[in-house]
C-alpha positions, 0 to 999 in steps of 0.5 A: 554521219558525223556532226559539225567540227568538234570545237573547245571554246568557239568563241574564245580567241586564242593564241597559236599556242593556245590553239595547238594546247586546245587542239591536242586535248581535243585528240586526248579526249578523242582518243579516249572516245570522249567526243562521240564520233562514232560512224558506220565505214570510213570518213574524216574527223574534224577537230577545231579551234580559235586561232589567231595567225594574220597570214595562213600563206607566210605561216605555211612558209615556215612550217618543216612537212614539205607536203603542203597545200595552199589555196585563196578564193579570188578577191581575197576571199578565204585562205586555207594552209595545209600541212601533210597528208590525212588522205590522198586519192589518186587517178592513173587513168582518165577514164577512172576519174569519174570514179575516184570523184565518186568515191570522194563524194562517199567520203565526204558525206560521212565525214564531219562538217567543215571537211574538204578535199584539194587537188587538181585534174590534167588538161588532155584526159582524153590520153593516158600518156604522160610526160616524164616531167608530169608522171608524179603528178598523175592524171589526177591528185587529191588531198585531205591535208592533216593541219589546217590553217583558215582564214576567213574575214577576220577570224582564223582556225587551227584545224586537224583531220583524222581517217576514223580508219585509225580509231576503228583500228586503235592505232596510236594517235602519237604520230599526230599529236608530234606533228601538231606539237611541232607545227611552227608559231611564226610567220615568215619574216625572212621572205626573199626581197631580190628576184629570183635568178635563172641562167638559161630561158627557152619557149617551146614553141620558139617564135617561128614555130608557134606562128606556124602554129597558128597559121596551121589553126587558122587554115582549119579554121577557115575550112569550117572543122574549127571555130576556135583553139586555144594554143599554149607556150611552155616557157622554161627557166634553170633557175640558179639555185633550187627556191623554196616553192611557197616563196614564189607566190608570197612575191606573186600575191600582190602583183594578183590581188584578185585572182586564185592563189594555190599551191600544191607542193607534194615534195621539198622542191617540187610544186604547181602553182597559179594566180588565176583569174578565172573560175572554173565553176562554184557549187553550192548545194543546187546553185551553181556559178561559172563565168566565161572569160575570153579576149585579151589587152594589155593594160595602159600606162595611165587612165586614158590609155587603159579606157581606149583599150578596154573599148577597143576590147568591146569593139573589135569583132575578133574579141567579142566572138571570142568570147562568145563562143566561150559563153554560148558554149557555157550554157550549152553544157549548163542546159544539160544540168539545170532547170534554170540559167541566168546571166549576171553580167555580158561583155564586162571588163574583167581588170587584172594587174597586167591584161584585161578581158571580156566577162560574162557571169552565169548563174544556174540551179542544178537539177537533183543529183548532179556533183562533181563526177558529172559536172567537172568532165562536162563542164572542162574544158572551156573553150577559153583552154581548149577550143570549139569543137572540143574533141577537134581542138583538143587533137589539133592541141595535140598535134601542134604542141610539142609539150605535154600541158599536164596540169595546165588549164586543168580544173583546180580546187576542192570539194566539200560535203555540200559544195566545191569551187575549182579556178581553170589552171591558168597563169601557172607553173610547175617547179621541180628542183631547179627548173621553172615551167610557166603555162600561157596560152591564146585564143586562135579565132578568125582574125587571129595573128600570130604576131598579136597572140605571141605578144599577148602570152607574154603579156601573161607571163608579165607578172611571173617574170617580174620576179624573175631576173638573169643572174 
């Protein structure tokens, strides 16, 4: 097993250049097996150094791979840029996802410290059909970027991967130390000010449609075969010209300064991004965290207003057993895992830019040997994306829709040796050349009108299209 990530100077603040001169003598002195990292079978090498890059994402922007990976905790919290491929795992098939985490997991635990995995999961992993506009993207990707960038408070690393593959075998570290040496040591100063043109914009569902839809989830519901879906709209824009992907959240992150910010760009002009405000769960050792967010209104255009409609929130009876079912389902998985569940908060306010909703916080201690493998199929998906039953709203999902969500309200984020963190893919788009699918989607409970919940997702979609504009 390896030991922590090898470092020149921990402590020695240093210059991007500085930083890429200490990075490349360390893979010298790899190379020439100087830095003890010997192991038994496969794993990653880490190397670190000091660096000193005020903004990862503005960075990432300018740098030339178009293979990149971004991706910063809620409430500003650590920031890591990627920069090509050192690994990738790959699903084809739902019922190999437990598998593909497994051996992940193997990985990890004989890779150095500080080594960690990003990626996502599709919503439906129940179907192995997918959508031509999702078949790049398979039931599940994950990847180890080569180069990273990391921020955390006030300090920043330069950081490389290495698959000990590639010393066991004595292949040339050449293409490596060329893609360090090229790495780009500017911010991007030439961000795109005015918004981002389309000539054409279509919902599916269209209006009629989606309230069909939800009057169809509200006579299941009355029955007694739901208590509760999540239907969604798939809104598509042709944009004027094909963007560079990372340009859109470097206009987003301020209209969603609390939220998860990610994105996954696996080629030049094809990418899937999000703002997202909730978390899926957090993993620390045995300590786990997740939180149920359900039940929506939009902001107020003062103080006043927004207090009225956060009480309202509180208050309706339609909002609370929402989200209640979300949070009842919650710790009914977490049961399963844990010797102990506590609620850190019921019923607060959770405030985004443009939408509030009801939150409740959980906190568990997992009981030995449950990890991603387990944790992320029972865990997703939440009712707050899915529904209550499960499988019941899951094929009702099917049916209604006629899109495929593919990565949408899909689990997203890393894993590491002694942990993982993983948002609910929501407030998302995929980008592919010149077209722009953004995902939103509503609650349908007793109570429910289809009229409310169509405003309700565009109240959703506020923050993506106010940087959006017809051309």
């Amino acid at each position: 097993m390896l030991a922590s990530p090898q470092t020149l100077d921990p402590k020695a603040p240093s210059t991007l250049s500085k930083a890429i001169e200490d990075l490349l003598e360390q893979l010298d002195q790899l190379g020439k097996g100087k830095l003890g990292t010997s192991l038994t079978g496969e794993g990653i090498i880490r190397l670190e150094t000091k660096a000193s890059v005020e903004d990862p994402l503005s960075w990432l922007h300018t740098q030339k791979n178009n293979k990149k990976h971004f991706w910063r905790e809620r409430e500003g919290g650590e920031t890591i840029a990627g920069v090509g491929e050192c690994l990738v795992f790959e699903s084809e098939h739902g019922s190999t996802i437990e598998l593909m985490l497994q051996r992940i997991r193997r990985l990890l635990n004989n890779s150095s410290d500080g080594v960690r995995i990003f990626g996502g999961i599709r919503f439906n992993l129940s179907s192995d059909s997918i959508s031509d506009e999702w078949k790049s993207w398979k039931q599940a990707r994950f990847v180890i970027p080569e180069i990273e960038l990391i921020r955390d408070g006030k300090e920043t690393r330069l950081a490389c991967n290495l698959n000990s593959v590639v010393l066991d075998k004595n292949r040339s570290l050449e293409g490596l130390r060329r893609r360090i040496s090229e790495l780009s040591e500017e911010d991007s100063n030439n961000i795109l000010e005015s918004n981002f043109q389309f000539l054409k914009k279509n919902h599916k569902p269209e209006y009629e449609n989606w309230c069909d839809n939800v009057n169809q989830a509200l006579s299941e519901i009355k029955s007694g075969t739901l208590n509760k879906i999540v239907l969604a709209r798939k809104t598509e824009y042709q944009l004027q010209e094909a963007y560079d992907p990372l340009k859109f959240l470097l206009r987003l992150r301020d209209r969603a300064p609390n939220a998860y910010q990610y994105c996954f760009q696996f080629d030049k002009d094809q990418a899937w991004m999000g703002i997202s405000p909730e978390r899926l769960y957090k993993r620390q050792s045995r300590k786990i965290e997740t939180e149920a967010v359900a039940s929506t209104r939009p902001r107020g255009t003062n103080n006043e207003e927004d207090k009225n409609l956060a009480l309202e929130l509180l208050q309706s009876q339609k909002e609370v057993r929402e989200h209640d079912l979300v949070l009842e389902r919650i710790e009914s998985v977490l049961n399963q895992f844990c010797d102990k569940i506590t609620r850190k908060s019921y019923r607060e306010i959770l405030k985004l830019r443009q939408v509030q909703h009801l939150l409740s916080r959980i906190e568990g201690h997992l009981n030995p040997d449950h990890g991603e493998s387990t944790l992320i199929n029972a865990i997703h998906p939440t009712p707050a994306v899915c529904g209550i039953p499960d499988e019941k709203a899951r094929l009702n999902i099917e049916q209604l829709e006629n899109f495929d969500r593919g990565w949408y309200a899909g689990p997203v984020g890393w894993i590491s040796k002694n942990g993982a963190e993983f948002a609910v893919g929501i407030r998302s788009a995929q980008i592919h050349h010149k077209t722009l699918r953004i995902y939103t989607g509503a609650g349908i409970v007793q109570g429910s009108d289809p009229d409310s919940e169509w405003n309700e997702i565009d109240a959703k979609l506020r923050n993506w299209e106010s940087i959006l504009e017809p051309a």
